[in-house]
N, C-alpha and C positions, 0 to 999 in steps of 0.2 A: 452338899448337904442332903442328907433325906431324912423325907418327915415322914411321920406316922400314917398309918392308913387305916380306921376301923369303920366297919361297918356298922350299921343297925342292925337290928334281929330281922328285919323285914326284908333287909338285902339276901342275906342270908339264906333267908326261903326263898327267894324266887329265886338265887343261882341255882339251890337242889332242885325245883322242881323244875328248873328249863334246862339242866344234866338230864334228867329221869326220863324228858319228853324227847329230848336230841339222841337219849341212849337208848329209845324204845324205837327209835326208827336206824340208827346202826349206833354201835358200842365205839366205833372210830369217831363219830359227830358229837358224842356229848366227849369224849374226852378231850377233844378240838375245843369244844366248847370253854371248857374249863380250863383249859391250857392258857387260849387268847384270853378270857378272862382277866386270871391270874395275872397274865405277861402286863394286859394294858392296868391294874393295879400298880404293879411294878411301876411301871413307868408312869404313873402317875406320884407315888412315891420320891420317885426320883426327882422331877421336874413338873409340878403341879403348874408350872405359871408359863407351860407352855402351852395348855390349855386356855378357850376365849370365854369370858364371861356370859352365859348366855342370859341371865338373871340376877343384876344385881351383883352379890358376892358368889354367887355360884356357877361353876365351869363345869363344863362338859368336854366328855371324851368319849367318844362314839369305839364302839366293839367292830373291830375287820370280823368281815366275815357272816357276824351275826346282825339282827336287828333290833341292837341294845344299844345302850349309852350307862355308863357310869359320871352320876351329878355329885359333883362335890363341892363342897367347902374346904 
């Protein structure tokens, strides 16, 4: 089964603006960026409960690579 994935409008700006900062230092790192992004989406999609709860109802899933984390419900 896969479930839905949406973001807020707040997500959304910080992926463009940390594409816009990775792509001003090389055009290979922000599309890196956006790629692992996407990918760990994906895979959250997929299998959200493979994810640990770090808050209650909310899990995390830390970004390879970058020094991000996608929090979800």
């Amino acid at each position: 089964m896969t479930y839905s994935l949406q973001f807020l409008p707040e997500v959304e700006d910080d992926v463009i603006n940390n594409y816009t900062w990775y792509k001003a230092k090389s055009r290979a790192l922000g599309e890196d960026f956006l790629r692992i992004f996407y990918s760990s989406a994906y895979d959250i999609a997929r299998s959200p409960l493979l994810y640990r709860k770090v808050y209650k109802e909310f899990r995390r899933c830390l970004i390879r690579r970058f020094p991000y984390a996608i929090y979800f419900v």
